[in-house]
C-alpha atoms as an extended CHARMM CRD file, in Angstrom:
* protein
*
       249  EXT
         1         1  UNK       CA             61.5750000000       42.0540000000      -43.4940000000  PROA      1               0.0000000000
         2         2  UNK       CA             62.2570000000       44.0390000000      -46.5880000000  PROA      2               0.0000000000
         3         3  UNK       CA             60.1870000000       46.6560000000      -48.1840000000  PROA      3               0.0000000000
         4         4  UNK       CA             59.5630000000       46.6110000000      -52.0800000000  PROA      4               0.0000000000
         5         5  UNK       CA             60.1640000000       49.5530000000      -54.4560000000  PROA      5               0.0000000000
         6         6  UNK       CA             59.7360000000       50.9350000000      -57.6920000000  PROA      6               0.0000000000
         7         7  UNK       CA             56.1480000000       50.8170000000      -59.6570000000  PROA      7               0.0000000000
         8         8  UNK       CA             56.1870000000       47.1180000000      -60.5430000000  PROA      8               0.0000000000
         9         9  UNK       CA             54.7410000000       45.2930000000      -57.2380000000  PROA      9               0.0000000000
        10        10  UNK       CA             55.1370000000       41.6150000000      -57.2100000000  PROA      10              0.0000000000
        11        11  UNK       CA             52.8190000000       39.1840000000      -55.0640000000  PROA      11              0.0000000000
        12        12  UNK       CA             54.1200000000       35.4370000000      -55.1760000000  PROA      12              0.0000000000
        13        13  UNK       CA             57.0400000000       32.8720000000      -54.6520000000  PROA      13              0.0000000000
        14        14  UNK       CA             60.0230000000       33.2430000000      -56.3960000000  PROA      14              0.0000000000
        15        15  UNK       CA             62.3090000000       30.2960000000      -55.5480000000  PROA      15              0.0000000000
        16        16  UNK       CA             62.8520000000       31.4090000000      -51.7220000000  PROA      16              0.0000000000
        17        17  UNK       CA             61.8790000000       34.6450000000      -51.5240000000  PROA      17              0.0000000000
        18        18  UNK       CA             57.9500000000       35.5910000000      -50.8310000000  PROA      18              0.0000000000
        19        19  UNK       CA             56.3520000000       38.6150000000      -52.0850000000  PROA      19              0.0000000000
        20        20  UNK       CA             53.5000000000       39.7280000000      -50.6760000000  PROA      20              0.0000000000
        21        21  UNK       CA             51.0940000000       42.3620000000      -49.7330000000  PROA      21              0.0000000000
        22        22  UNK       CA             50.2580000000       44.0160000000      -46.1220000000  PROA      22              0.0000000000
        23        23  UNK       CA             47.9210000000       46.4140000000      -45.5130000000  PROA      23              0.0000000000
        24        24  UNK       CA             48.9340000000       49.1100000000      -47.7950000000  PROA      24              0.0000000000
        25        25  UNK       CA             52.5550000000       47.5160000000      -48.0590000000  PROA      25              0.0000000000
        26        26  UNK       CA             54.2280000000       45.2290000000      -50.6050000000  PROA      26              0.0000000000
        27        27  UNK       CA             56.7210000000       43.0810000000      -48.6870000000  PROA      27              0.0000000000
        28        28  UNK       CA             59.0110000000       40.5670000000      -49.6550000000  PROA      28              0.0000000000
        29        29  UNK       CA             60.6360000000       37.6020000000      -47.1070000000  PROA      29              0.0000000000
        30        30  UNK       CA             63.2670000000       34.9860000000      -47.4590000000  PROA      30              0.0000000000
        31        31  UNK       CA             62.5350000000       31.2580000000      -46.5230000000  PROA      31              0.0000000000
        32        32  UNK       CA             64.7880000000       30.5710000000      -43.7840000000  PROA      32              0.0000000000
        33        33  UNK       CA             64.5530000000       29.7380000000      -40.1970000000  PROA      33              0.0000000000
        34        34  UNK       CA             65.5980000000       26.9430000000      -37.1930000000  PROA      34              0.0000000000
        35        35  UNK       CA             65.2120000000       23.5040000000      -38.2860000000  PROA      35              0.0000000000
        36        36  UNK       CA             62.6690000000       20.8220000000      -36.8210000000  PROA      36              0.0000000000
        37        37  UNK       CA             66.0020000000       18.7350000000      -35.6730000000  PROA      37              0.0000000000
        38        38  UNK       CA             67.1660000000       21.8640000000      -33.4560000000  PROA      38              0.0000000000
        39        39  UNK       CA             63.9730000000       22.6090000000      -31.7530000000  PROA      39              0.0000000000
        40        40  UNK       CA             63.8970000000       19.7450000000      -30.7580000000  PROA      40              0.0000000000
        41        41  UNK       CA             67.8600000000       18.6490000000      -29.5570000000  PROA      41              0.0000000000
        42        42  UNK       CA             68.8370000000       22.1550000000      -29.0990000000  PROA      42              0.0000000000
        43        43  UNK       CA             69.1790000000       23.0390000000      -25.1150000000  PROA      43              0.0000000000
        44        44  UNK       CA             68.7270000000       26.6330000000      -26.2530000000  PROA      44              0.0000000000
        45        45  UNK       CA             64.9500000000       25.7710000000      -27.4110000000  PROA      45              0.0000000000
        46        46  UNK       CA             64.1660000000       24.3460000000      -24.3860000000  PROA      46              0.0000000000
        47        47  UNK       CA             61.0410000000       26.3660000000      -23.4850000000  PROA      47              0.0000000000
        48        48  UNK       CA             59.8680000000       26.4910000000      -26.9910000000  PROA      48              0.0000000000
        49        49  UNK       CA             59.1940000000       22.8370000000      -26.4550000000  PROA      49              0.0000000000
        50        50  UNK       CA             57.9800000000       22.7800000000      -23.1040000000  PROA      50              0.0000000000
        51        51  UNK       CA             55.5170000000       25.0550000000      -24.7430000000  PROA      51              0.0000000000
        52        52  UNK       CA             54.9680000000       22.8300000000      -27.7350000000  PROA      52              0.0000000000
        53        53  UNK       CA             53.9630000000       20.3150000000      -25.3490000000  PROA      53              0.0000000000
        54        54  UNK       CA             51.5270000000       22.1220000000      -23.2300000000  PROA      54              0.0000000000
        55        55  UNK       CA             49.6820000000       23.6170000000      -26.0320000000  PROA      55              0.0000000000
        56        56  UNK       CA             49.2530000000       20.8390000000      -27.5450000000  PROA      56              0.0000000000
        57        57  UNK       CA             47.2930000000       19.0730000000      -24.1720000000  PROA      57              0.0000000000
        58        58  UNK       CA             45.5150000000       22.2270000000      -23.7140000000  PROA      58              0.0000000000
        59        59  UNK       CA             44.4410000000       22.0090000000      -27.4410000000  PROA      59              0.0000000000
        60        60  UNK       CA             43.2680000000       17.7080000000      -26.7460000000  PROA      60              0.0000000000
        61        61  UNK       CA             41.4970000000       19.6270000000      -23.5230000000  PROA      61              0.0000000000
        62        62  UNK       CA             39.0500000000       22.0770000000      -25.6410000000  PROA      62              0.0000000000
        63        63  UNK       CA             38.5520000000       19.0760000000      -28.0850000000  PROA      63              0.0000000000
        64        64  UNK       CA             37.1100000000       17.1750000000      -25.3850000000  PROA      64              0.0000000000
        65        65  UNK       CA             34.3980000000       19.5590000000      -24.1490000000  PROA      65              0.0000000000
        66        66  UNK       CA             33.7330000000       20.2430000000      -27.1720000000  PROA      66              0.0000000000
        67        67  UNK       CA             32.9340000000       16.4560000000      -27.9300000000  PROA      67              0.0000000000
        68        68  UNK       CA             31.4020000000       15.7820000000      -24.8240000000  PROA      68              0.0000000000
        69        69  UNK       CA             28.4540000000       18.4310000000      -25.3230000000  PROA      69              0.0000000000
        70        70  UNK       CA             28.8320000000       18.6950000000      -28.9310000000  PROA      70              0.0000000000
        71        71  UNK       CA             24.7610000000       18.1300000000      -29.2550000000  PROA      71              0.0000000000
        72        72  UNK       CA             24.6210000000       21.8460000000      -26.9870000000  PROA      72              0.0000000000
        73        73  UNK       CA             27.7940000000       23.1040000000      -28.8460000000  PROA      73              0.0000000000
        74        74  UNK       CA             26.1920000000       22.7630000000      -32.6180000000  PROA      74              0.0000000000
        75        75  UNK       CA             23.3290000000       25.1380000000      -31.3570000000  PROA      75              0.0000000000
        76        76  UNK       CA             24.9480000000       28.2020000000      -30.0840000000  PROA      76              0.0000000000
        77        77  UNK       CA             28.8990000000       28.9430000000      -31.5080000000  PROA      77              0.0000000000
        78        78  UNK       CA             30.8380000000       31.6490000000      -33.7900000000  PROA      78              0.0000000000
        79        79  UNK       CA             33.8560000000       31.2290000000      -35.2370000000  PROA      79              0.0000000000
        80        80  UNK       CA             36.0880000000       32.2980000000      -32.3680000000  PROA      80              0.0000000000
        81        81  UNK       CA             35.0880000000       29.8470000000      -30.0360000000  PROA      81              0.0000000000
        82        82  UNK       CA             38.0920000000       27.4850000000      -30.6680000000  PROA      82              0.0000000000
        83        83  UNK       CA             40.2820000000       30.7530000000      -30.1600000000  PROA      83              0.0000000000
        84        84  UNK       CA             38.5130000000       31.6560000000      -26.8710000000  PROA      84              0.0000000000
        85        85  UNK       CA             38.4220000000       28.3650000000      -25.3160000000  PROA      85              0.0000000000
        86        86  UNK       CA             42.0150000000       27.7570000000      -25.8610000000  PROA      86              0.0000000000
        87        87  UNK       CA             42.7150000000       31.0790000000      -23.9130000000  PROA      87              0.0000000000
        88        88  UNK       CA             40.7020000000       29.8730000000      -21.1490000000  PROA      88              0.0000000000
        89        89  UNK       CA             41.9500000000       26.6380000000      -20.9790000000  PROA      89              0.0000000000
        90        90  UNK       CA             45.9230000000       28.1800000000      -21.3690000000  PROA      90              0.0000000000
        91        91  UNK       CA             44.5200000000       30.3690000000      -18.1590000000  PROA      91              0.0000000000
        92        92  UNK       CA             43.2790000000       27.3740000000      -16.1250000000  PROA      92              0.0000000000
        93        93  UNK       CA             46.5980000000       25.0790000000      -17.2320000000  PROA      93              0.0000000000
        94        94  UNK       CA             48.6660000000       28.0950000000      -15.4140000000  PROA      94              0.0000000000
        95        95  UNK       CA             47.0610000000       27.3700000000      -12.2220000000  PROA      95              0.0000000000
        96        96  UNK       CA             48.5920000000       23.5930000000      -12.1870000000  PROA      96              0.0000000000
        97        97  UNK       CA             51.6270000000       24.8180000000       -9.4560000000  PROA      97              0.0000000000
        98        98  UNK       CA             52.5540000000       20.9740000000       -8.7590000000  PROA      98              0.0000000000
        99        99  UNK       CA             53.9480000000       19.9420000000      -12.2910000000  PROA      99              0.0000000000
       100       100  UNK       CA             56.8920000000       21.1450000000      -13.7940000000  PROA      100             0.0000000000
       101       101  UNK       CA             56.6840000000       23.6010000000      -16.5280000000  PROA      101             0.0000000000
       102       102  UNK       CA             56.3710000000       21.5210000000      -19.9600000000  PROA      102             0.0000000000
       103       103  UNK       CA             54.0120000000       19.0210000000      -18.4370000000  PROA      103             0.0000000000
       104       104  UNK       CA             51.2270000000       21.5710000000      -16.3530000000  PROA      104             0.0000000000
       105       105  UNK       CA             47.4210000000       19.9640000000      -17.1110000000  PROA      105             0.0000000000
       106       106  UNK       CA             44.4060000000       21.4200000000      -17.7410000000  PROA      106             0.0000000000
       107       107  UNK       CA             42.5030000000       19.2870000000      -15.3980000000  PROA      107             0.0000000000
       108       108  UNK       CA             45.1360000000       19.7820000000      -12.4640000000  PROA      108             0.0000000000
       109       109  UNK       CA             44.5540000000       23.5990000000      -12.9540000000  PROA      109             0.0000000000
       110       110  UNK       CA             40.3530000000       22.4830000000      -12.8910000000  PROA      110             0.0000000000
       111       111  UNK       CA             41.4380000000       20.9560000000       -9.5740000000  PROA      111             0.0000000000
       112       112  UNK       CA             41.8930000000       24.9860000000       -8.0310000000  PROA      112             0.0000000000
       113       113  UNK       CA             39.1600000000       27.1850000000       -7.1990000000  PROA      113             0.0000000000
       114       114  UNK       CA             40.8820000000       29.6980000000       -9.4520000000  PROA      114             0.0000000000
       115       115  UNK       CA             41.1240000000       27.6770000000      -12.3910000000  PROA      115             0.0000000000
       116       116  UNK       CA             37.2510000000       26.7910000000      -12.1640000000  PROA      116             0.0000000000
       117       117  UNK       CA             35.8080000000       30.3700000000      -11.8720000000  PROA      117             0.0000000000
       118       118  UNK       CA             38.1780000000       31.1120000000      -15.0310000000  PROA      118             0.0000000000
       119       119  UNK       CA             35.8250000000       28.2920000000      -16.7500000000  PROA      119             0.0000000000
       120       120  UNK       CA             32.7390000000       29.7120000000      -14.9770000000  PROA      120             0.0000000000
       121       121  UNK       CA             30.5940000000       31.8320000000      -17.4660000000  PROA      121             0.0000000000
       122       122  UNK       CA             32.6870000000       30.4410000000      -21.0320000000  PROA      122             0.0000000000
       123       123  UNK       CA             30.1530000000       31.6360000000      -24.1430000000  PROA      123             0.0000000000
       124       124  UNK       CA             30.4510000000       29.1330000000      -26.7250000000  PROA      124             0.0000000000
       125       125  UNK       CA             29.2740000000       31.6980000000      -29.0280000000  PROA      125             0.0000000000
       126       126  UNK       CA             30.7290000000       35.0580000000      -28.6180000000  PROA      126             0.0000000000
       127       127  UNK       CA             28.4300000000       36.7690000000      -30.4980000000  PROA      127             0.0000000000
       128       128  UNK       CA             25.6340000000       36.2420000000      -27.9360000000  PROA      128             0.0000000000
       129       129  UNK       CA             26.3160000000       36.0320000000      -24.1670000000  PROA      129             0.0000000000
       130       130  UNK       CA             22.9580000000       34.6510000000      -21.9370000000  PROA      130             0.0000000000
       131       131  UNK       CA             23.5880000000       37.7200000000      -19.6170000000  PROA      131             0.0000000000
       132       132  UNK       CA             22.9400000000       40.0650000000      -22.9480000000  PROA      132             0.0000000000
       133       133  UNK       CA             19.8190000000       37.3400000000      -23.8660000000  PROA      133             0.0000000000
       134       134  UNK       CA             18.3960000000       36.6310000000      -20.6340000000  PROA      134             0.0000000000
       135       135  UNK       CA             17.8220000000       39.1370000000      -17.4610000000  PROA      135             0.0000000000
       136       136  UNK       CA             15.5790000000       36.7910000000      -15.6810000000  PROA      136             0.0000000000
       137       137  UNK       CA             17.0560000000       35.4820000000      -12.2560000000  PROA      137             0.0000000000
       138       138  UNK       CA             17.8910000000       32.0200000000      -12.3090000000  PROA      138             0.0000000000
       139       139  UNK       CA             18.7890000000       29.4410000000       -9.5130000000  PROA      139             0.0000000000
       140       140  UNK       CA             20.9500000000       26.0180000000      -10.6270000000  PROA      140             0.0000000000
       141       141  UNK       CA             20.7830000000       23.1180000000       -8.0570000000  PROA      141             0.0000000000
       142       142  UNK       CA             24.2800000000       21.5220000000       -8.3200000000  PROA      142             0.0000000000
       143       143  UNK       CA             23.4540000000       18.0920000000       -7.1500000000  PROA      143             0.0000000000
       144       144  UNK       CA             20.5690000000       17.1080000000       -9.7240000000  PROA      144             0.0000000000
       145       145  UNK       CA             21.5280000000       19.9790000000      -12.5670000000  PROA      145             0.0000000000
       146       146  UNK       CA             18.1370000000       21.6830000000      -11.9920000000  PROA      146             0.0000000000
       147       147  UNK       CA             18.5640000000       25.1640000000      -13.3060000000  PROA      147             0.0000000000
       148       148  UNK       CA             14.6840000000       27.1750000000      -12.2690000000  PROA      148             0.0000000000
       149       149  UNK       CA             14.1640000000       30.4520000000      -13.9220000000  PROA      149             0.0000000000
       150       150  UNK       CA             11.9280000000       31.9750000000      -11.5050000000  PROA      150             0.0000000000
       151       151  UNK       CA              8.8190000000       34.6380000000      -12.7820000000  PROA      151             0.0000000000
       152       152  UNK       CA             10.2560000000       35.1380000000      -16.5810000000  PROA      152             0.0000000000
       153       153  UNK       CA              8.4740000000       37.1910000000      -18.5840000000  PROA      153             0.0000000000
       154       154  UNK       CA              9.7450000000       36.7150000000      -22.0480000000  PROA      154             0.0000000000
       155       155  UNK       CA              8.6960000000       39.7110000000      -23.5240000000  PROA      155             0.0000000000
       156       156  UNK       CA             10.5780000000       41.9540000000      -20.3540000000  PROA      156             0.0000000000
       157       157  UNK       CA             13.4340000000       39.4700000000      -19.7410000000  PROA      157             0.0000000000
       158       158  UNK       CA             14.6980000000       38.2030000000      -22.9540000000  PROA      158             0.0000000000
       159       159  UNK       CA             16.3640000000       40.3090000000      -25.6450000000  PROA      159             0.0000000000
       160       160  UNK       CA             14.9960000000       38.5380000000      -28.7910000000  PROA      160             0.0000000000
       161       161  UNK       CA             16.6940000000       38.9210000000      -31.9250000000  PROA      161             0.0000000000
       162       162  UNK       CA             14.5590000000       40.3940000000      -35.2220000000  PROA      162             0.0000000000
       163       163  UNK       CA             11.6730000000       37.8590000000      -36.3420000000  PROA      163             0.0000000000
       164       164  UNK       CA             12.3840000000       35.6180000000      -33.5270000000  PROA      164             0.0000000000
       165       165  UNK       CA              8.8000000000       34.8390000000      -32.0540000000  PROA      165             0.0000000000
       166       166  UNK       CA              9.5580000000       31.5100000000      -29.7600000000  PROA      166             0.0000000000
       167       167  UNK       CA             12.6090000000       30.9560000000      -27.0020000000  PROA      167             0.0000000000
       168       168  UNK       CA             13.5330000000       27.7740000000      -26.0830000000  PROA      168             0.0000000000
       169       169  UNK       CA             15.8470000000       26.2060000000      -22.8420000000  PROA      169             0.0000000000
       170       170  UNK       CA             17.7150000000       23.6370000000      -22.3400000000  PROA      170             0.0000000000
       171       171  UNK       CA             20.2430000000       22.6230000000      -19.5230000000  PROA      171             0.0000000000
       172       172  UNK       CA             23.1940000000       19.9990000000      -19.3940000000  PROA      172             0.0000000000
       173       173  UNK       CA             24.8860000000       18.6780000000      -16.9370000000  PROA      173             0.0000000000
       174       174  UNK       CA             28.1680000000       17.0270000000      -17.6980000000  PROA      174             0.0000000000
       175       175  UNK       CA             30.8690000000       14.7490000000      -15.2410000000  PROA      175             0.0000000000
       176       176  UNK       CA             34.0270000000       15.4770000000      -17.5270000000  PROA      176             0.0000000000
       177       177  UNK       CA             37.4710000000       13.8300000000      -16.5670000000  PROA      177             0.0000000000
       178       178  UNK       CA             40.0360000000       15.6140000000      -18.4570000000  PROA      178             0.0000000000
       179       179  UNK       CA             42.7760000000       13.2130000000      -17.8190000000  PROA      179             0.0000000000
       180       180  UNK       CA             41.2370000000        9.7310000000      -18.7870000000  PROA      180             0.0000000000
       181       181  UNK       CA             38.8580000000       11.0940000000      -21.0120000000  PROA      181             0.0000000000
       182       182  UNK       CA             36.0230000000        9.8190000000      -19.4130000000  PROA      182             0.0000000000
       183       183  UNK       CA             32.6540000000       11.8050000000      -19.8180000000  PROA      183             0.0000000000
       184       184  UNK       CA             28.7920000000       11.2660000000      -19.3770000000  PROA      184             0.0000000000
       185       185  UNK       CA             26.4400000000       13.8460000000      -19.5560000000  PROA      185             0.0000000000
       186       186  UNK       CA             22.5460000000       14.6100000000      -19.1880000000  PROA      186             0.0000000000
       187       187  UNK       CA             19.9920000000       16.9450000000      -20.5830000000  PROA      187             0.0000000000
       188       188  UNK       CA             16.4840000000       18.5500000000      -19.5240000000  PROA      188             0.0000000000
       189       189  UNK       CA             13.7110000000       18.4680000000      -21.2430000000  PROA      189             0.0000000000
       190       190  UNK       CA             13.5560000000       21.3060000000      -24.0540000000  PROA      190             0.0000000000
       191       191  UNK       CA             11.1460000000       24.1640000000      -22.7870000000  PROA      191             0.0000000000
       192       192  UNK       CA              9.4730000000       25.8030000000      -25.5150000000  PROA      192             0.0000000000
       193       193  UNK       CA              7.9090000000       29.5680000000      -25.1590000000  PROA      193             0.0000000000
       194       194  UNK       CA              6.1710000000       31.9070000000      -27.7080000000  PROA      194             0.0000000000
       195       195  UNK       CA              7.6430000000       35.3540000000      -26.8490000000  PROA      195             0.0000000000
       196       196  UNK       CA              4.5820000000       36.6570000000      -26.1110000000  PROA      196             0.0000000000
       197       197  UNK       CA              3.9400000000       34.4210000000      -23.0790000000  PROA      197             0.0000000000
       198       198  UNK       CA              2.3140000000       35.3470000000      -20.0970000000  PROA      198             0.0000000000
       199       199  UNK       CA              5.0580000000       35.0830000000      -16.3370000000  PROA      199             0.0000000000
       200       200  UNK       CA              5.7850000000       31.4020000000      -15.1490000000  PROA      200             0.0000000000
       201       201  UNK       CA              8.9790000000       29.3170000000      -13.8710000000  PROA      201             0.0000000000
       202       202  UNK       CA             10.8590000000       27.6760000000      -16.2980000000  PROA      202             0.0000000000
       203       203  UNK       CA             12.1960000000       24.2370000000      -14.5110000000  PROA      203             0.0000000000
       204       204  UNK       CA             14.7530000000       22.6710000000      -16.5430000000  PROA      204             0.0000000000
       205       205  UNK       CA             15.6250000000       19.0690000000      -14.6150000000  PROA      205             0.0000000000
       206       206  UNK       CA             18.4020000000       16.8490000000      -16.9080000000  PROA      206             0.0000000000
       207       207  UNK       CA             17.2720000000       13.1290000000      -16.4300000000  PROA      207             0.0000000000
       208       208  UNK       CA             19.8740000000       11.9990000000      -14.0060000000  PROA      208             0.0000000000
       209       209  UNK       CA             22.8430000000       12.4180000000      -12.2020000000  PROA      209             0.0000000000
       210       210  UNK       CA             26.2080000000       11.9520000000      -14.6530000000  PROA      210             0.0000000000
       211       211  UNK       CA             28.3120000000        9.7190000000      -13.4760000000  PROA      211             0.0000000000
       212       212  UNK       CA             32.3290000000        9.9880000000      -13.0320000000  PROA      212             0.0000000000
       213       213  UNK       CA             34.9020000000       11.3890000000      -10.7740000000  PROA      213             0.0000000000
       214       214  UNK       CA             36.0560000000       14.5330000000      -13.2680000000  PROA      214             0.0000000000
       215       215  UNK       CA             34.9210000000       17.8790000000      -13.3540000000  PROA      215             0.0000000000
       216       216  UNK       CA             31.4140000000       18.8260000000      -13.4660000000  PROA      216             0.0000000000
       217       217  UNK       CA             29.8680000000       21.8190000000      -15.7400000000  PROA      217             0.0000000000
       218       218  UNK       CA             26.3830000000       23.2250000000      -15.6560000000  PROA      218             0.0000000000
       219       219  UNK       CA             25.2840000000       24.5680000000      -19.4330000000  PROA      219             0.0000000000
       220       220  UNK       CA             22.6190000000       26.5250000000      -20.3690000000  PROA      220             0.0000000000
       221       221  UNK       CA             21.3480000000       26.7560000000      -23.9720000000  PROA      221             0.0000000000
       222       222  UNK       CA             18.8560000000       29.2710000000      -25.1190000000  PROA      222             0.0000000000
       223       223  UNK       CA             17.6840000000       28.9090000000      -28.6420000000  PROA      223             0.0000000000
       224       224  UNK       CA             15.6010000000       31.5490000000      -31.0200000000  PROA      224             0.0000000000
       225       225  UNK       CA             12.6930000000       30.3000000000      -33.6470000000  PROA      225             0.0000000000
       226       226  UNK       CA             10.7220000000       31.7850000000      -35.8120000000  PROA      226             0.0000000000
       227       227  UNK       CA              7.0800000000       29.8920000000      -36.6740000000  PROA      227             0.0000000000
       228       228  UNK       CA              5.6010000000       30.2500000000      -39.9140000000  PROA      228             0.0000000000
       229       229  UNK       CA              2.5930000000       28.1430000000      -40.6110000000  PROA      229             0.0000000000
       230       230  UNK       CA              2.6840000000       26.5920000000      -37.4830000000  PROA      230             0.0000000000
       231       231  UNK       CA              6.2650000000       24.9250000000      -37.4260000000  PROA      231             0.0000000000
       232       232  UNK       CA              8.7650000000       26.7100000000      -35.6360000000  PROA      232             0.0000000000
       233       233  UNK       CA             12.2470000000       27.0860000000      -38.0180000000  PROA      233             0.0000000000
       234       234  UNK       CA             15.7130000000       27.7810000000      -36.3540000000  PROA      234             0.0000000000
       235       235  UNK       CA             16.4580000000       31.5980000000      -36.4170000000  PROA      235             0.0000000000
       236       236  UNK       CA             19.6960000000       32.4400000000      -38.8240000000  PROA      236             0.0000000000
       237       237  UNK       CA             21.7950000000       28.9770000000      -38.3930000000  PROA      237             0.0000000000
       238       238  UNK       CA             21.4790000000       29.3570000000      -34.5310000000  PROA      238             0.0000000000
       239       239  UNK       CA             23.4850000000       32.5980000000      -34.7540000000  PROA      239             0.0000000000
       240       240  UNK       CA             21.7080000000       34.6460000000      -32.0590000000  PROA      240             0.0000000000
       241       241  UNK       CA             21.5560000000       31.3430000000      -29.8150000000  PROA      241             0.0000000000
       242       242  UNK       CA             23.3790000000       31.3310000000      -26.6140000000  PROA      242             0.0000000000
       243       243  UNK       CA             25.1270000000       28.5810000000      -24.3100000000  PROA      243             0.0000000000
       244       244  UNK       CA             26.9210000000       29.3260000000      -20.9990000000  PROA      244             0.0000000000
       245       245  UNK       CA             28.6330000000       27.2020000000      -18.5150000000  PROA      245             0.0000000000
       246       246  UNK       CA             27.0100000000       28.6710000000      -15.9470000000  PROA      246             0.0000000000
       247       247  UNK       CA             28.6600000000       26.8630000000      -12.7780000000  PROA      247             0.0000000000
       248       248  UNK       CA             31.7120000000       24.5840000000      -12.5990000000  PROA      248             0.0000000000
       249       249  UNK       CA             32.0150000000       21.8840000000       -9.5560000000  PROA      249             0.0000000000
């Protein structure tokens, strides 16, 4: 890549060549490089589609969760979270050892106890992770879904964010197949506290079992209001919320 000189600095497209700026440099670049019809023919670029191929199934993989608990997922993300899951789910594809490289699965690498406690602990928002939010113990029940968190007291155990004066929790249990596509998935109850809420257990108990033979995740969701005039308003767009897979079966 060449370097531009002289006290005239150009950013643009002239005919091929780019000019541009980077960091404190002004660079210019020449269009060029392989052609579609040689990736793909070319024995030489081999790998480079066997990973074409992959990424793109881990890609359909992270578009799935985030379908199947997209009512949880619009409460509690950032702007990395597409970036981060596909790193987890490239992580868990890796541990598919029965396919050949080119055609290694997301939900084979699910099927390992290594690829699940990769998924284990995922923050859909990575601003705001429920250990930083919540230092309560909690206890999950993996055949209902029931996630208890035993003696909380908000005002010790949560880290609220400015203005915030209620916390509420919500769990979700999803049955998620990632090879047909087939998904079903259950909520709790929301469980509303004012911050300044005296100890108790907070039982969170989605209304049934999900049905399906694909992986199952446990989510968490904690949520920050602020009340004014009695009605409780989302804090800042949801962007101190938190949601966790907390367990993977």
């Amino acid at each position: 890549m060449a370097k531009q000189r002289g006290f005239l600095k150009v950013e643009g497209k002239i005919d091929d060549i780019s000019f541009f700026k980077r960091k404190d440099e002004y660079l210019l670049r020449q269009k060029g490089g392989v052609s579609k019809h040689r990736i793909m023919n070319d024995p030489k670029f081999k790998r480079t589609r066997e990973n074409g191929v992959e990424f793109g199934m881990v890609a359909s993989a992270g578009k799935l969760l985030r379908d199947s608990c997209g009512i949880l997922v619009n409460k509690a993300k950032d702007g990395t979270m597409n970036t981060r899951m596909m790193q987890v789910m490239t992580a868990i594809k890796a541990m598919d050892t029965t396919s050949v490289r080119g055609q290694r699965q997301v939900y084979n690498g699910l099927g390992t106890t290594a690829g699940k406690e990769l998924f284990k602990g995922f923050e859909f928002n990575g601003q705001v992770s429920l250990p930083q939010a919540l230092s309560a113990a909690y206890a999950l029940t993996k055949a209902t879904g029931k996630v208890v968190i035993s003696d909380l007291i908000p005002a010790d155990h949560i880290t609220a964010p400015p203005h915030a004066t209620h916390v509420s929790f919500r769990a979700g249990f999803l049955n998620l197949n990632f090879h047909t596509g087939e998904k079903a998935i259950t909520y709790s109850p929301v469980v509303n506290l004012a911050l300044g809420a005296t100890m108790g257990n907070v039982t969170l108990t989605p209304t049934g079992v999900p049905t399906g033979t694909g992986t199952v995740l446990y989510l968490l969701l904690m949520e920050f209001y602020q009340e004014m005039n009695g009605v409780q308003y989302p804090l800042s767009n949801g962007q101190f919320n938190a949601l966790t897979v907390i367990d993977v079966a």
